[in-house]
C-alpha positions in Angstrom: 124.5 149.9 43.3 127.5 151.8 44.4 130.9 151.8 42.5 133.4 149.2 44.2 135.3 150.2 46.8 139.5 149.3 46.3 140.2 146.3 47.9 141.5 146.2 51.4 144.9 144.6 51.5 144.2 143.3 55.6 140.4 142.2 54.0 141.8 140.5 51.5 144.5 138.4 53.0 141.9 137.4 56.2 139.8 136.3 53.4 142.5 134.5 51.1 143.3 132.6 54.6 139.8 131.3 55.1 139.7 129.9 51.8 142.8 128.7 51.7 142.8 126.9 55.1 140.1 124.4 53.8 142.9 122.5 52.3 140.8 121.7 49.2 142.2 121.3 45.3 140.1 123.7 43.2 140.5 121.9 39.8 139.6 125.2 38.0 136.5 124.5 36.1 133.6 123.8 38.8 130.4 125.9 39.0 130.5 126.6 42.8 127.0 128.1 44.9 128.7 130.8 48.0 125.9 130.4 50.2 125.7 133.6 52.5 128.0 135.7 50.1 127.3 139.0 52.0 128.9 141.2 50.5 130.2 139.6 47.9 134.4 140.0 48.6 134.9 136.4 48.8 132.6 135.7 45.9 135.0 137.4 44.0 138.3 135.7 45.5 136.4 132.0 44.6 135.8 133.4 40.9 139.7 133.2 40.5 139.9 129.8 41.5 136.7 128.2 39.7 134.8 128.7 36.5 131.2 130.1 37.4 130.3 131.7 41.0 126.7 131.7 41.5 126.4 134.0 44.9 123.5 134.2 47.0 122.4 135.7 50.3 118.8 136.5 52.1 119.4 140.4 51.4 121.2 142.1 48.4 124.2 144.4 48.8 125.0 147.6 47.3 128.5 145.9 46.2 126.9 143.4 44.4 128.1 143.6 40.5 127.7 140.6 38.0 130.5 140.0 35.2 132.3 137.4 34.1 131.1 134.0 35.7 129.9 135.6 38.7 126.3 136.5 39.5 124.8 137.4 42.9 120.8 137.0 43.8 118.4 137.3 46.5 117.7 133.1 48.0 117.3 131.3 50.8 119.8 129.2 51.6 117.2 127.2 53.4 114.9 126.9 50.3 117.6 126.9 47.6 116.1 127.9 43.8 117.9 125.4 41.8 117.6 121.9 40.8 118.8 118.9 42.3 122.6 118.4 41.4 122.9 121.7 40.0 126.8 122.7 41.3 130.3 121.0 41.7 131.2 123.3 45.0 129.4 125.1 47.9 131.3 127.5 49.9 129.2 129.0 53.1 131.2 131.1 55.3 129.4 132.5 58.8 126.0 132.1 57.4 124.7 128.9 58.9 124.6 130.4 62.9 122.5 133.2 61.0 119.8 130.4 59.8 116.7 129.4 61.3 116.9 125.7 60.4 120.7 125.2 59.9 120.0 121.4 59.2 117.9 122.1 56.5 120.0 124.3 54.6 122.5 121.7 55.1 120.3 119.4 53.5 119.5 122.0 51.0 123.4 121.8 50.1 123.5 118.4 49.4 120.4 117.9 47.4 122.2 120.7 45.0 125.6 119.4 44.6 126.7 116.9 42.5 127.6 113.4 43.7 131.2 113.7 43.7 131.2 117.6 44.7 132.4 119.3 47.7 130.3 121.4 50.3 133.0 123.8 52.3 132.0 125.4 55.3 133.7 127.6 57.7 131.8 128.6 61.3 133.7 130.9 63.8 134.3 128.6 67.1 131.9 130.1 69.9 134.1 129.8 72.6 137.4 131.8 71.3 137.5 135.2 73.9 137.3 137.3 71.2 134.6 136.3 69.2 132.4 135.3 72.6 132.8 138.8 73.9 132.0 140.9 70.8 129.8 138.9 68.7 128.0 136.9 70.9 127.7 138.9 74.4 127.3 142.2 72.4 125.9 141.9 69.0 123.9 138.7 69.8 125.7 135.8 67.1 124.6 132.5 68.3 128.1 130.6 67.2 128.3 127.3 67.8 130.6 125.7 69.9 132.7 122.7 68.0 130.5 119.8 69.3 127.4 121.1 67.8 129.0 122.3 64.2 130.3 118.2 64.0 127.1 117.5 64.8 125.1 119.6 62.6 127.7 119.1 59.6 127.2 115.4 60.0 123.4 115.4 59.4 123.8 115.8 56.3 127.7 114.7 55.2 128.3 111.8 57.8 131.8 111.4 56.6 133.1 114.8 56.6 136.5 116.6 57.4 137.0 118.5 60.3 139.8 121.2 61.0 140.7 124.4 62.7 142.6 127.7 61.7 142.9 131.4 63.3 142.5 134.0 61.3 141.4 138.0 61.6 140.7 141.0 59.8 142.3 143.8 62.0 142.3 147.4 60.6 144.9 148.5 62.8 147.3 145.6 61.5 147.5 146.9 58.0 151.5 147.6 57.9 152.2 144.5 59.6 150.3 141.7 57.8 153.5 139.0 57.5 153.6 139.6 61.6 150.0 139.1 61.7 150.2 135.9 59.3 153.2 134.6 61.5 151.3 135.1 64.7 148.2 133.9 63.1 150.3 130.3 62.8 152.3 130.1 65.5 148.9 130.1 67.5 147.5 127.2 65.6 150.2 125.5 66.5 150.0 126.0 70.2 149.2 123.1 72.3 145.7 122.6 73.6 145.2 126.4 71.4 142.7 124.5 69.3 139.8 124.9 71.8 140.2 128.6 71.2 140.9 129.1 68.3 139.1 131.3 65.5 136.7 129.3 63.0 135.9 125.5 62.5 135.7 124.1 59.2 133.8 121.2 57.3 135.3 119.9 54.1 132.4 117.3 52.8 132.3 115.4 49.5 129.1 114.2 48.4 128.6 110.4 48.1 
């Protein structure tokens, strides 16, 4: 385990954004399961909003560090290792295009959340320029396009919430993250924009 690295102020906000773009009132005191939890940055950013973080992801990170209601592990999101109705929130961020069987870890999520709880998920949109170029033409990320994340979403959470919202990490942007921010909206607001923009979300309560 290496020592943590400062936070990024750029990382940071990009990832602030994507959580707070869901739109979803974090009472303060759920256990919550971060599917996918990479490196564990955002991990960190849900532990100030909840009471327990459980993070998990196929591989472990050098970056990984338990402490105070957070712990990371090696699972499967597809083959979870906890009992039925074991968390009040799951967050997965840019995992599911990763998965083999997407609708089974889907169904995975639901079988561990409470009835009641909340299953937020955030997929980059396949067809914005940017991400189709880089991450699917050159590093090979199967994104979905919006059609198929609706569909695969309501396999498992017919009844589920839909949205859209742009946001980036851009290294280069680091003196100018208000002009970033303000960009970043102004673009959602665009007409027609919605087709290209970043990530998709899912905001689905359990029955």
């Amino acid at each position: 385990m290496r020592p943590e690295a400062p936070p990024i102020p750029g990382e940071q906000r990009y990832r602030r954004r994507c959580i707070d773009k869901l739109g979803h009132p974090f009472r303060g005191d759920e256990r919550l399961l971060d599917a996918g939890c990479g490196d564990g940055g955002v991990a960190r950013l849900l532990r100030e909003r909840v009471a327990q973080v459980v993070a998990v992801d196929v591989e472990p990170s050098e970056t990984w560090q338990d402490g105070d209601g957070i712990s990371f592990s090696v699972a499967d999101a597809e083959k979870l290792p906890f009992g039925e109705d074991e968390f009040d929130l799951i967050h997965s961020k840019d995992s599911l295009h990763h998965m083999v069987d997407p609708e089974r870890a889907l169904a995975e999520y639901r079988r561990v959340v409470k009835p009641g709880g909340s299953v937020l998920i955030v997929e980059a949109n396949r067809y914005n320029p940017i991400f189709f170029v880089h991450m699917t033409k050159m590093l090979g990320h199967e994104h979905f396009t919006r059609k198929r994340f609706h569909s695969l979403v309501r396999s498992a959470f017919p009844n589920a919430r839909f949205g859209t919202f742009e946001a980036r990490f851009l290294p280069q942007a680091e003196r100018i993250l208000k002009v970033q921010e303000a960009v970043e909206n102004t673009l959602e607001r665009l007409p027609g924009y919605s087709r290209l923009v970043a990530y998709n979300y899912a905001v689905a309560a359990r029955p």
